[in-house]
C-alpha positions in Angstrom: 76.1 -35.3 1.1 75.2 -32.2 3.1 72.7 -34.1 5.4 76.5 -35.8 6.1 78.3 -33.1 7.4 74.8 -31.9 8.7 74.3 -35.0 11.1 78.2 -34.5 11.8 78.0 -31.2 13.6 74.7 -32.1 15.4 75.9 -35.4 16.8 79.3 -33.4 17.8 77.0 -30.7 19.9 75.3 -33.9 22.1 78.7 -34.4 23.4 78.8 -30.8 24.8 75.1 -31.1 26.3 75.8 -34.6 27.7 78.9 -33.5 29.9 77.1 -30.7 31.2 73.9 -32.9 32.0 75.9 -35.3 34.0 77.2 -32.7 36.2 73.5 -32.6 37.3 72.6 -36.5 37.6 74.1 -40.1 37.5 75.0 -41.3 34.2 73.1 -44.7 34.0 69.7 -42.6 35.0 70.5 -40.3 32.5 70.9 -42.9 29.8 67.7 -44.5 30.5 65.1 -41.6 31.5 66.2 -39.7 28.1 65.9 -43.1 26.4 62.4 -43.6 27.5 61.0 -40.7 26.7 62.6 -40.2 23.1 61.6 -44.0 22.6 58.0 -43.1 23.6 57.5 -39.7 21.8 58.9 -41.7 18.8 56.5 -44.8 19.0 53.6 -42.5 20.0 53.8 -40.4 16.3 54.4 -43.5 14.4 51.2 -44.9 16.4 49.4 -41.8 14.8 51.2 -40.8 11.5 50.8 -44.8 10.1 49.9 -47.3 12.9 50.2 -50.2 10.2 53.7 -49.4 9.8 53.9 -50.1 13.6 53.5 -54.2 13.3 56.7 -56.3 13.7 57.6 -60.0 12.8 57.7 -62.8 15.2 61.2 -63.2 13.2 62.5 -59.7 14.4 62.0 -59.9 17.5 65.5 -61.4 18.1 67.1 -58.3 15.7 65.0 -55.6 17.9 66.1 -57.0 21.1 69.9 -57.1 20.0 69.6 -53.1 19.0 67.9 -52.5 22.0 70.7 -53.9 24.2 74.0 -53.2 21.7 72.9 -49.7 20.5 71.4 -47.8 23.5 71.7 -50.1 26.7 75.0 -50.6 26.6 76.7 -48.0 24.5 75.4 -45.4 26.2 75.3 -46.8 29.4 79.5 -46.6 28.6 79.9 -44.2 26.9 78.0 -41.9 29.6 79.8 -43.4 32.9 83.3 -43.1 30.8 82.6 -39.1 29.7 81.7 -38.0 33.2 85.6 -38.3 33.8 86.9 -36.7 30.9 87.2 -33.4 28.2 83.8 -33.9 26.3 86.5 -33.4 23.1 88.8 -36.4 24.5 85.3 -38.1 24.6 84.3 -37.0 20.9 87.4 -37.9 19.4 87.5 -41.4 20.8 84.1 -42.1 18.7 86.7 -41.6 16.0 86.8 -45.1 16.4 83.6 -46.2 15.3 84.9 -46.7 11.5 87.4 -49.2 12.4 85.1 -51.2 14.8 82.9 -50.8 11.7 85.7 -52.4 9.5 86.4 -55.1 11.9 82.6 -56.2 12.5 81.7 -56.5 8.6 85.0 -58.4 8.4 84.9 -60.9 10.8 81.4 -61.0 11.7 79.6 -60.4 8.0 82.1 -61.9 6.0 83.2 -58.8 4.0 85.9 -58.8 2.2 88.6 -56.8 2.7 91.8 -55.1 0.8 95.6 -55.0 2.2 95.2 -51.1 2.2 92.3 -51.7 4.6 94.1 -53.3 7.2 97.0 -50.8 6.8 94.1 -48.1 7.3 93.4 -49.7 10.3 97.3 -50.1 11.8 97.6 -46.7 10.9 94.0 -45.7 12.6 95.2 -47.6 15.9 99.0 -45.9 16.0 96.8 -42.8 15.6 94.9 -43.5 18.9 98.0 -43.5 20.4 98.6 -39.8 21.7 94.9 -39.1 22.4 95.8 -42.0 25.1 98.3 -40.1 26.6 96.7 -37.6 27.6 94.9 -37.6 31.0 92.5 -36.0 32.5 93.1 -35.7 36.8 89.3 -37.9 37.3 91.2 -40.6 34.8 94.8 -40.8 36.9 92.6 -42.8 39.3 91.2 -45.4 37.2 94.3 -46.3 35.1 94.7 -49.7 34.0 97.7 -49.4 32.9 99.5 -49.5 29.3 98.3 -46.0 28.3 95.0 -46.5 29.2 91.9 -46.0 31.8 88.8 -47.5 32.7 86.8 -44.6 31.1 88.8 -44.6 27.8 88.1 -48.5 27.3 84.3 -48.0 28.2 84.6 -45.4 25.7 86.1 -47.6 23.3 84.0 -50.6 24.8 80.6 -48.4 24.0 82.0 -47.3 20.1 82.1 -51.6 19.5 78.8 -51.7 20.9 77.5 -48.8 18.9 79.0 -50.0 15.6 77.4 -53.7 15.9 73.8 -52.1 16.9 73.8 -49.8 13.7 74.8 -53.1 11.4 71.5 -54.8 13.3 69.4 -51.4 12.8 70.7 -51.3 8.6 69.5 -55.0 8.3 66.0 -54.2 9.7 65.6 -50.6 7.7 67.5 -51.7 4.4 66.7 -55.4 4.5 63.0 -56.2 6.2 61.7 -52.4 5.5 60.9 -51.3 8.6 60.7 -47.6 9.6 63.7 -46.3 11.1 61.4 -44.0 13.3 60.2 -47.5 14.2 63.3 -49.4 14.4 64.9 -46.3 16.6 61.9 -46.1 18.9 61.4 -49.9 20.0 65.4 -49.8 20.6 64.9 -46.5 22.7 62.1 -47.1 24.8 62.8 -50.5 25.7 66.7 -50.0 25.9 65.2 -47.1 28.2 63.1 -49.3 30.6 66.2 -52.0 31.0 68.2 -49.3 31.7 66.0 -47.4 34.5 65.5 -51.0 35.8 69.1 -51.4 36.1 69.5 -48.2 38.2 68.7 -49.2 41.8 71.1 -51.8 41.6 73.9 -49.7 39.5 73.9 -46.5 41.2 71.4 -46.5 44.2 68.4 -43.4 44.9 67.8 -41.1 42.0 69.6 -37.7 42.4 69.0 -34.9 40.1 70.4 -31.5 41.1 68.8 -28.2 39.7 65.8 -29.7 38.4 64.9 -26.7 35.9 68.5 -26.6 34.6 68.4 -30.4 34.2 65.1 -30.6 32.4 66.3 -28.2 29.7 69.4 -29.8 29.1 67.8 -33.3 29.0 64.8 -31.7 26.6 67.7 -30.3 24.2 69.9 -33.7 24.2 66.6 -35.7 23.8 65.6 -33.7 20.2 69.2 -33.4 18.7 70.5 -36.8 19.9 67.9 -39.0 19.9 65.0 -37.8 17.6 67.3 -36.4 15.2 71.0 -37.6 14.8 69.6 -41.3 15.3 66.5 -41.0 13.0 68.8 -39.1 10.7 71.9 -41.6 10.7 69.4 -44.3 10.3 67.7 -42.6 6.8 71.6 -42.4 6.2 72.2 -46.1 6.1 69.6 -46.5 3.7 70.6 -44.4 1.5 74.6 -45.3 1.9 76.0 -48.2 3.0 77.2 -48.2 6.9 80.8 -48.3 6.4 80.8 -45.3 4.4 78.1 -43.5 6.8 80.7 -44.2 9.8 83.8 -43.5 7.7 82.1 -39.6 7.5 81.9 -39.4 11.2 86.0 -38.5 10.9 84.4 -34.6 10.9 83.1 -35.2 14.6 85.8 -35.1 16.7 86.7 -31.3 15.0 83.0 -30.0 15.9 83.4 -31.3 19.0 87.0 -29.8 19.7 85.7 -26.4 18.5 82.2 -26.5 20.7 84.4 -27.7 24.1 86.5 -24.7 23.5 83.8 -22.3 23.1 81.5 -23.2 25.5 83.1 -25.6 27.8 86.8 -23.2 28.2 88.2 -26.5 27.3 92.1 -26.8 26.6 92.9 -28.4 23.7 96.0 -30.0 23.8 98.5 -31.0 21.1 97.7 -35.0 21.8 93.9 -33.8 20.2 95.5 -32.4 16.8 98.5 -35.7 16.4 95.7 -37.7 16.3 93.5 -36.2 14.3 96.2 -36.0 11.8 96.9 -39.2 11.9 93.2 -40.7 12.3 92.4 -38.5 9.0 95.6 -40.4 7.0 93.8 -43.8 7.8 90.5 -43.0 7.0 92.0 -41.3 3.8 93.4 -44.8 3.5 90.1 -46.5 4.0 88.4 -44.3 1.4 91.0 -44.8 -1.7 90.4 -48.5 -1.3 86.6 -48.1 -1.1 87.0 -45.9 -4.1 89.3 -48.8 -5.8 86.5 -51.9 -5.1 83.6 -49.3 -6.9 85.6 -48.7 -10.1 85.9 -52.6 -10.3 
């Protein structure tokens, strides 16, 4: 359970490092420069530690591609371009929601079945949204929507969904065809990487990178937490526990990350930040008594 909570307050520090990053480059060439060289470090020590473990199925091909595209093309790709326009904690909290896109995927896409307490954790994990909405950030005012909500939030959202269904994808390959999750994480990286640098003439125009020393620390740092460790690590995760309850633990992210944008970023925290988190924690709590309830049966 420690490697839990462990994973937790790592993955709640890439938030940090990622807003700062994007202050020095575009958020689509971030996503797919970082990408490509985690993805290739990755695939080059798997070439040398056991190459035989670096073969894949005709079959999987299909499975690789849709990782590649759901779990680092376009999650990142959203959630980067929504964070650059809002509180790395706003940011952090809104992956809050990766439990109940977890919840909805196995149910309508896996055929899981599910409990009445369930779905109330989920009403209640929506309503709990709610006043993380409200607040607003100046860089959001101007791409409202309307109805509570902005452009970046929804990608935010929009890149949580995307997350969620590429993790499901990466459990069936690790858990169910015994692949390496170095493996499984590397393919998806590197070539999730190239489509995305591919993409950026047409998405964002010339390259800029400001401060290139400052950038190239940053981007070394978010590279081994985020990507050679959190991912690697959340993938040994799911084969140890099943997904659902590996993204029910992620409830502890949103406080790491509210504590590391105060103290580093001189972020306010504003009451909207501690309602929800209140509330999130009574649906997951919710989610939790009725997993506990279908393992005593």
């Amino acid at each position: 359970m420690y490697l839990v909570v462990l994973l937790n307050a790592l993955f709640a520090t890439t938030f940090v490092v990622a807003k700062v990053v994007l202050s020095y480059t575009k958020p689509i060439f971030l996503v797919g420069v970082s990408m490509a060289i985690g993805g290739l470090l990755q695939l080059v020590y798997m070439g040398i530690k056991n190459p035989k473990k670096c073969v894949i199925a005709m079959k999987d091909v299909g499975l690789f591609a849709q990782v590649s595209i759901f779990s680092i093309v376009l999650s990142y790709g959203l959630q980067f371009w929504g964070m650059q326009y809002m509180p790395a904690f706003k940011s952090c909290f809104l992956y809050n929601f990766g439990p109940f896109a977890s919840y909805l995927i196995a149910a309508f896409l896996f055929n899981e079945k599910m409990k009445v307490k369930k779905w109330l954790g989920l009403l209640v994990g929506f309503i709990g949204i709610i006043p993380i909405l409200l607040s607003t950030s100046p860089a959001e005012e101007g791409l409202s929507i309307g109805m509570m909500i902005s452009l970046p939030e929804l990608a935010l959202i929009a890149s949580v969904v995307s997350y969620s269904y590429g993790w499901f994808i990466i459990r069936i390959l690790v858990h169910d065809r015994h692949y390496s999750p170095l493996l499984v994480n590397g393919i998806a990286m590197f070539l999730g990487g190239i489509v995305t640098l591919i993409s950026v003439p047409i998405l964002e125009g010339p390259i800029v990178i400001h401060q290139l020393m400052p950038f190239f620390y940053l981007l070394s740092g978010m590279i081994l937490v985020e990507f050679l460790i959190c991912n690697n690590l959340y993938a040994y995760l799911l084969d140890k526990y099943s997904e659902t309850f590996v993204s029910f633990s992620t409830f502890s992210i949103p406080l790491f990350g509210a504590l590391y944008s105060w103290f580093f970023l001189n972020e306010h925290i504003t009451w909207h930040f501690f309602v929800s988190s209140l509330i999130v924690s009574a649906a997951i709590a919710l989610f939790y008594s009725a997993e506990h309830e279908d393992k005593r049966l």
